[in-house]
LOPAGU-98873 format. One record per residue: x, y, z of N, C-alpha, C, O in turn; residue number from 1; residue in three letters. Coordinates in Angstrom, 1 decimal. Example, Ala and Ser with C-alpha at 12.3 -4.5 7.8 and 13.67 -1.06 7.14 Angstrom:
<sites>
n.x|n.y|n.z|ca.x|ca.y|ca.z|c.x|c.y|c.z|o.x|o.y|o.z|n|res
13.2|-5.7|7.8|12.3|-4.5|7.8|13.2|-3.3|7.8|14.2|-3.3|8.5|1|ALA
12.8|-2.2|7.1|13.7|-1.1|7.1|12.9|0.0|7.9|13.4|1.1|8.0|2|SER
</sites>
This chain:
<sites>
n.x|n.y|n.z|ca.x|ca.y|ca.z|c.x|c.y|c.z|o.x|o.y|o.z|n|res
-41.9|47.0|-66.8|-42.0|48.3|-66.2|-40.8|48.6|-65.3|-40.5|47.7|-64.4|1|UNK
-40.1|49.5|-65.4|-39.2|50.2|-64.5|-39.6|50.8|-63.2|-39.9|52.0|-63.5|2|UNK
-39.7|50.8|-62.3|-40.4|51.4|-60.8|-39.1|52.1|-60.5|-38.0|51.6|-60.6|3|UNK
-39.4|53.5|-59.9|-38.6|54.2|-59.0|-38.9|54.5|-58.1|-40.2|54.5|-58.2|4|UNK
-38.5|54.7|-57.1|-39.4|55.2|-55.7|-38.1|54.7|-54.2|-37.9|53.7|-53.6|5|UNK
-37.4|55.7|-54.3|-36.8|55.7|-52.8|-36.9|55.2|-51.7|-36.1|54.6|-51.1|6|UNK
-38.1|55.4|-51.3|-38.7|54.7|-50.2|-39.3|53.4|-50.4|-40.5|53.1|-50.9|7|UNK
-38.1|52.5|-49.9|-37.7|50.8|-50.3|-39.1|50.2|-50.1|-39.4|49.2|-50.7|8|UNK
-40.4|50.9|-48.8|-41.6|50.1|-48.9|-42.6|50.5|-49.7|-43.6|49.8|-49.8|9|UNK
-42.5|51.1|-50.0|-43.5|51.9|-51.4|-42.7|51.5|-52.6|-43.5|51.6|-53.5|10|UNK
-41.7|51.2|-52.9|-41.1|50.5|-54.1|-41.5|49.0|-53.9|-41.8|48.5|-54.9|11|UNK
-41.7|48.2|-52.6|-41.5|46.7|-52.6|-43.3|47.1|-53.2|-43.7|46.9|-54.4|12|UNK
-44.0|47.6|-52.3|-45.8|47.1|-52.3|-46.2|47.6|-53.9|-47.0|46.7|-54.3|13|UNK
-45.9|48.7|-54.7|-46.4|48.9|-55.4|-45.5|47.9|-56.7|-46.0|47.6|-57.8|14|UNK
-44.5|47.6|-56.4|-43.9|46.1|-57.2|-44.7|45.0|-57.4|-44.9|44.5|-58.4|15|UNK
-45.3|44.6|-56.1|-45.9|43.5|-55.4|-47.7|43.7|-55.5|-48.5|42.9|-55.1|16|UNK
-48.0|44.9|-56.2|-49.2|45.3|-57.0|-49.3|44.9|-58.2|-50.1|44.0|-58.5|17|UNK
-48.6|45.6|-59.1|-48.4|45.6|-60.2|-47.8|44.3|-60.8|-48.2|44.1|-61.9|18|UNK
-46.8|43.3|-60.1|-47.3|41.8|-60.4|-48.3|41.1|-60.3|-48.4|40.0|-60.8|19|UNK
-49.5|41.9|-59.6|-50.5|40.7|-59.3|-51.5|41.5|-60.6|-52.6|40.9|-60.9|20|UNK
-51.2|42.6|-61.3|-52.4|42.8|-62.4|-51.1|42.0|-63.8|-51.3|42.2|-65.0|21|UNK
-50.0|41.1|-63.4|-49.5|40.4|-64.5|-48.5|41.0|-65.1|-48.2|40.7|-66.3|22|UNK
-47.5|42.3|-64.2|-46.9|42.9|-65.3|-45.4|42.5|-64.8|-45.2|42.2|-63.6|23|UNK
-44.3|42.4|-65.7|-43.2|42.2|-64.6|-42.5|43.7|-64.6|-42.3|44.6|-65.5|24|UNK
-42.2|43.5|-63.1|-41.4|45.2|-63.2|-40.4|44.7|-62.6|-40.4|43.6|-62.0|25|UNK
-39.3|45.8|-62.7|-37.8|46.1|-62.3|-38.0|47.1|-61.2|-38.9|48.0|-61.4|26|UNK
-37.5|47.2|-60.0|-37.6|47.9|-59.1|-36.4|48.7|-58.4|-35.5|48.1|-57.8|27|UNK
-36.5|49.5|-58.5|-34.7|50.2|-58.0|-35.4|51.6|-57.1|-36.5|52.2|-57.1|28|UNK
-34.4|51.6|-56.4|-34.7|53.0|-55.5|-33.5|53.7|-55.1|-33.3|54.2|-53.9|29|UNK
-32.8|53.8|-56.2|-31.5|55.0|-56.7|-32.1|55.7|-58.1|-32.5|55.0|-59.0|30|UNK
-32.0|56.7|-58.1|-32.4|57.3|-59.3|-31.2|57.2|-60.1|-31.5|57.0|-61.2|31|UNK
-29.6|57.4|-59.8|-28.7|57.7|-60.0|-28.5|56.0|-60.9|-28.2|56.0|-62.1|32|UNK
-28.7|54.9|-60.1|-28.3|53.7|-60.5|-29.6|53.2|-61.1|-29.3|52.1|-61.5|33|UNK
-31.1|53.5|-61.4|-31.3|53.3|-61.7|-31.2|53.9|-63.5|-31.8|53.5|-64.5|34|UNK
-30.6|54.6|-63.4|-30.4|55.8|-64.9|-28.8|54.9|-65.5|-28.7|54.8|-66.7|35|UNK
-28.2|54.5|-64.9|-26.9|53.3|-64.9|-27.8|52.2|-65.9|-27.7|52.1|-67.1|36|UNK
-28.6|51.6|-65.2|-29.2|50.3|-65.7|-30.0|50.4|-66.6|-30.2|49.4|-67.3|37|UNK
-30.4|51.2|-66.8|-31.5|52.0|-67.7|-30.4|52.1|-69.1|-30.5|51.4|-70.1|38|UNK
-29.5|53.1|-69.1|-28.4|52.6|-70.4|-27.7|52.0|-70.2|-26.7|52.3|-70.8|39|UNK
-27.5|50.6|-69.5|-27.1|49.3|-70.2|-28.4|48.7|-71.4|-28.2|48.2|-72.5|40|UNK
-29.4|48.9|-70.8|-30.1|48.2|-71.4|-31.5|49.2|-72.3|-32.4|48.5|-72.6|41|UNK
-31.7|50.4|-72.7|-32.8|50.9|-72.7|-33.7|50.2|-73.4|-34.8|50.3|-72.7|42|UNK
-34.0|49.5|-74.4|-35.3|48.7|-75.0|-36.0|47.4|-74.0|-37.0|46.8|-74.4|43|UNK
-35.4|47.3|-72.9|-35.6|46.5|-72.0|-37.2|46.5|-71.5|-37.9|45.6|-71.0|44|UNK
-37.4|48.2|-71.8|-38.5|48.3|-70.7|-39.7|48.9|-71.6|-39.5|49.6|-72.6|45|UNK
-41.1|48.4|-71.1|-42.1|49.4|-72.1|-42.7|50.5|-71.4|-43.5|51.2|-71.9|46|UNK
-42.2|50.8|-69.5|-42.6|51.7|-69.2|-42.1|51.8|-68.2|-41.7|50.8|-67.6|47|UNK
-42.0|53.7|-67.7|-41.3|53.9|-66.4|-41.9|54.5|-65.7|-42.3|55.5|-66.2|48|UNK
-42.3|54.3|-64.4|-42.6|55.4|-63.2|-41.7|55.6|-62.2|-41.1|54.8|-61.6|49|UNK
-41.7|56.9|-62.3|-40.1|57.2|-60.5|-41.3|58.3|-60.2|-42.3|58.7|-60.8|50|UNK
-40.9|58.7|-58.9|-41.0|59.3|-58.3|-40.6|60.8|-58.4|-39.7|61.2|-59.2|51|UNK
-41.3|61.7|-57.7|-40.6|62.7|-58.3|-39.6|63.4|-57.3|-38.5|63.8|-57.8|52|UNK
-39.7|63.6|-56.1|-38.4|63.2|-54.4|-37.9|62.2|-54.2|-38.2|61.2|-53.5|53|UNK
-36.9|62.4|-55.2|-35.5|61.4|-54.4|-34.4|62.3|-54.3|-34.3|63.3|-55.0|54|UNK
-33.5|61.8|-53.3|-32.0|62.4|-53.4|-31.1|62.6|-54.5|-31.1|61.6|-55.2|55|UNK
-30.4|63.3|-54.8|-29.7|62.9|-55.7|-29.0|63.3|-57.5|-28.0|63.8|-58.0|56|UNK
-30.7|62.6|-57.8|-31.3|63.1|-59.0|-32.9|62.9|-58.9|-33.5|61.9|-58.7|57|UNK
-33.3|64.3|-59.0|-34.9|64.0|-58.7|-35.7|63.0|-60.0|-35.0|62.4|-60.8|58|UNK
-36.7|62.9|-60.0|-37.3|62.4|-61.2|-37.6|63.0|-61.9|-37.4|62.3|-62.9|59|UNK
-38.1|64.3|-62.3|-38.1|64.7|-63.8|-36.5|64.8|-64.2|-36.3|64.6|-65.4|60|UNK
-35.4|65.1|-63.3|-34.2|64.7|-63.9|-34.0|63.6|-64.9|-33.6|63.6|-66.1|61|UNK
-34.4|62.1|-63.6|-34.1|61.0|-64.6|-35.1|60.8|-65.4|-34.8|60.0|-66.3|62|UNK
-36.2|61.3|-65.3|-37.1|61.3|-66.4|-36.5|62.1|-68.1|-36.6|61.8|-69.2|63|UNK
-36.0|63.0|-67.6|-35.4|64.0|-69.1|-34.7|63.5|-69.5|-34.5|63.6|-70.7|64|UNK
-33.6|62.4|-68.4|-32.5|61.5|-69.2|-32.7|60.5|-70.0|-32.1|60.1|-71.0|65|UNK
-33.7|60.0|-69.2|-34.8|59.0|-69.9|-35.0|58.8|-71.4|-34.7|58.0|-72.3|66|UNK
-35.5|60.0|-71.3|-36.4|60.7|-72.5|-35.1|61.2|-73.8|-35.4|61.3|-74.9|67|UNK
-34.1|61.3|-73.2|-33.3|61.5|-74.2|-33.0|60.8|-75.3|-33.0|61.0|-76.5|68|UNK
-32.3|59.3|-74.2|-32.2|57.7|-74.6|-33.4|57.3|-75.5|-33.1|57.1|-76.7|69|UNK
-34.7|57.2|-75.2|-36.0|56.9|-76.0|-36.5|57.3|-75.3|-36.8|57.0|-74.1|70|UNK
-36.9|58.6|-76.5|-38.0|59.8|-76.7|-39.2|58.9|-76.4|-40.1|59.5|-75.9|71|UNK
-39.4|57.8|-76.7|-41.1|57.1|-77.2|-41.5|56.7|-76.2|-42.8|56.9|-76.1|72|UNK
-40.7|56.1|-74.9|-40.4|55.6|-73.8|-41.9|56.0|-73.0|-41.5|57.0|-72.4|73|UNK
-43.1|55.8|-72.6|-43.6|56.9|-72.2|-43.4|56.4|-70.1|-43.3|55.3|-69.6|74|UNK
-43.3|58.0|-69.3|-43.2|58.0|-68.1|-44.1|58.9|-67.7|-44.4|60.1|-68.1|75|UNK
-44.4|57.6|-66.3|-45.5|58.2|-65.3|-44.7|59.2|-64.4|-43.5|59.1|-64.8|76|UNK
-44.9|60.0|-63.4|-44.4|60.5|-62.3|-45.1|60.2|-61.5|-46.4|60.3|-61.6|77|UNK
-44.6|59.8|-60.3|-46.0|59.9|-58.7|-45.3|61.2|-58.0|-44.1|61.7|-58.0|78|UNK
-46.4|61.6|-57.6|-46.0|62.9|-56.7|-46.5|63.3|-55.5|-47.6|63.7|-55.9|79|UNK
-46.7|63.6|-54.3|-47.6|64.1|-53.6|-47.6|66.0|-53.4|-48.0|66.6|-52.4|80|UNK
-47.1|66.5|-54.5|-47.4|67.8|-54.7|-48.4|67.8|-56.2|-48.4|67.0|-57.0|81|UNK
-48.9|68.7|-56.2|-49.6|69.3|-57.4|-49.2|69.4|-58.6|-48.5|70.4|-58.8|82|UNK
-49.4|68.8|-59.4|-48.5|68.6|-61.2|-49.2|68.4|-62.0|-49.5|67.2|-62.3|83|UNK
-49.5|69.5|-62.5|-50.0|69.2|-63.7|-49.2|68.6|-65.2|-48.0|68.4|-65.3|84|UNK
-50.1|68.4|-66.2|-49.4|68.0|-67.4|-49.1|69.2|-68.2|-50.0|69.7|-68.8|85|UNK
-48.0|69.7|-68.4|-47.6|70.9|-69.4|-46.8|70.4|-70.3|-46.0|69.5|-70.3|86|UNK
-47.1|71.3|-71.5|-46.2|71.0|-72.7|-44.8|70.8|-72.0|-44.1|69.9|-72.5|87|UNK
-44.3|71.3|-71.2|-42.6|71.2|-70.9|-42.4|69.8|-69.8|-41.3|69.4|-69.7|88|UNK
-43.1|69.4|-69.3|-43.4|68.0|-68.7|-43.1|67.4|-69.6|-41.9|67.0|-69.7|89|UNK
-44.1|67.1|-70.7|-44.3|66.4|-72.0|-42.8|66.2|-72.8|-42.1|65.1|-72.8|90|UNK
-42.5|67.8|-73.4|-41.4|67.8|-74.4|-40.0|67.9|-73.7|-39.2|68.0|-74.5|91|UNK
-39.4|67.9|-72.3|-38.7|68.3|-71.9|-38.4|67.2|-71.1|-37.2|66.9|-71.1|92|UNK
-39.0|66.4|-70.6|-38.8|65.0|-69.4|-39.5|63.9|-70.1|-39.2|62.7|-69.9|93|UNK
-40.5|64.4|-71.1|-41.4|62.9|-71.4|-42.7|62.1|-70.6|-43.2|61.0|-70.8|94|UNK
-43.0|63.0|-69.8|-43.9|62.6|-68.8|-44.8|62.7|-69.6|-44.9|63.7|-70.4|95|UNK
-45.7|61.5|-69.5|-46.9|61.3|-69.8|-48.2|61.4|-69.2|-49.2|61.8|-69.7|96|UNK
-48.1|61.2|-68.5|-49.4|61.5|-66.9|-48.7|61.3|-65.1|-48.0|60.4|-64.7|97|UNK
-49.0|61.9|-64.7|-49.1|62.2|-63.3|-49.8|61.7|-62.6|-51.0|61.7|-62.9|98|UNK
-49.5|60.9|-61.2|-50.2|60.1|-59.9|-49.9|60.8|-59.0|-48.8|61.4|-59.0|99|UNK
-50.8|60.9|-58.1|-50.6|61.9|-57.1|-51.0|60.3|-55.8|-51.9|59.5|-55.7|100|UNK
-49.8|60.7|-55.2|-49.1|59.8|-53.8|-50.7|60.3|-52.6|-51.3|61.3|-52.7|101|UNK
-50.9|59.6|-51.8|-50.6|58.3|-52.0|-52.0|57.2|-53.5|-53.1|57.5|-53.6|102|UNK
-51.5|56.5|-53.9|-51.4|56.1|-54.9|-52.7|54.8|-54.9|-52.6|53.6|-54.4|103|UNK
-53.4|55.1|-55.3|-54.6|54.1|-55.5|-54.4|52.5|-56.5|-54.8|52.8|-57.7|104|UNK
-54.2|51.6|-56.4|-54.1|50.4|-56.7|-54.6|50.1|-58.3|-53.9|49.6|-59.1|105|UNK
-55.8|50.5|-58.5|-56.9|51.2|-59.6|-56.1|52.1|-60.1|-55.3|51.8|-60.9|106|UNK
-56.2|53.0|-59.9|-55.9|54.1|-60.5|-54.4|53.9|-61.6|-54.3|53.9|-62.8|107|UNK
-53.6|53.9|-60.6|-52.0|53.3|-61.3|-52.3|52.5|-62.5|-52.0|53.0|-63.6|108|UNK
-53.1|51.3|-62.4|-52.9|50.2|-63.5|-54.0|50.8|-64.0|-54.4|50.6|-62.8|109|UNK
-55.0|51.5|-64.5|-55.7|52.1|-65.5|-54.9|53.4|-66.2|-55.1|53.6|-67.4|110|UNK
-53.7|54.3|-65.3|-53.0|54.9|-65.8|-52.0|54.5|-66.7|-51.6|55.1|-67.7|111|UNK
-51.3|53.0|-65.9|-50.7|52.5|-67.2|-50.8|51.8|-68.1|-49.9|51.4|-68.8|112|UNK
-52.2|51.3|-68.2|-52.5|50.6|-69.3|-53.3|51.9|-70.5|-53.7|51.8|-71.7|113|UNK
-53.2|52.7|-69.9|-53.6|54.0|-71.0|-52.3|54.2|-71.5|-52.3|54.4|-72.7|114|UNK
-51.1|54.1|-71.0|-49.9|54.5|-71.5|-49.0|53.5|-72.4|-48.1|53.7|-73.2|115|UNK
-49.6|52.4|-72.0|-49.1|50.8|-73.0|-50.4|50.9|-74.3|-50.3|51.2|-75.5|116|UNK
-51.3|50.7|-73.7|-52.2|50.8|-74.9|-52.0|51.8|-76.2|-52.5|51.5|-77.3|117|UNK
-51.2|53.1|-75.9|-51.1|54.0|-76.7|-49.4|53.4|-77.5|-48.9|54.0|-78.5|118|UNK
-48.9|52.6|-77.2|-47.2|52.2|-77.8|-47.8|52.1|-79.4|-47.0|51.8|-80.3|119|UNK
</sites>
């Protein structure tokens, strides 16, 4: 899993989650360098969540860039605004489903094992 999230303690804890349900993730909190590392390597990863406020390049940005590289790729967004799933979410960035911040432990890993389950 690829993690994005700016805010370096919400990147460490929800890293430090998601290893303890067994997954290994990559953790970055540049959107900019994380989208760098991302095309060095894109098959690297079987899924991504960023955030959707960061500086820079927001997340459906690097989400769309994402999605360019592999279309299949599928990506979460966390948000603490209101987002729904719309076809242009979908066809336009690749977002697959939406978390709404702050972010339930449960919730996350039932969200992305609906999103691995479907590869």
């Amino acid at each position: 899993i690829l993690l994005v999230d700016d805010e370096v303690v919400i990147a460490n804890l929800l890293k430090r989650i998601l290893e303890g349900y067994g997954y290994q993730v990559f953790e970055k909190t540049c959107s900019i360098e994380t989208l760098n590392t991302f095309r060095q390597q894109p098959d690297r990863y079987d899924l991504v969540i960023t955030d959707l406020t960061m500086p820079n390049m927001t997340g459906l940005d690097l989400a769309g860039e994402i999605h360019v590289i592999r279309p299949d790729l599928p990506i979460i967004l966390m948000t603490g605004y209101s987002e729904k799933i719309t076809e242009e979410l979908e066809s336009r960035y690749g977002i697959r489903a939406v978390v709404m911040k702050p972010i339930g432990a449960r919730i996350l890993e039932q969200t992305i094992r609906k999103m691995l389950d479907h590869i």
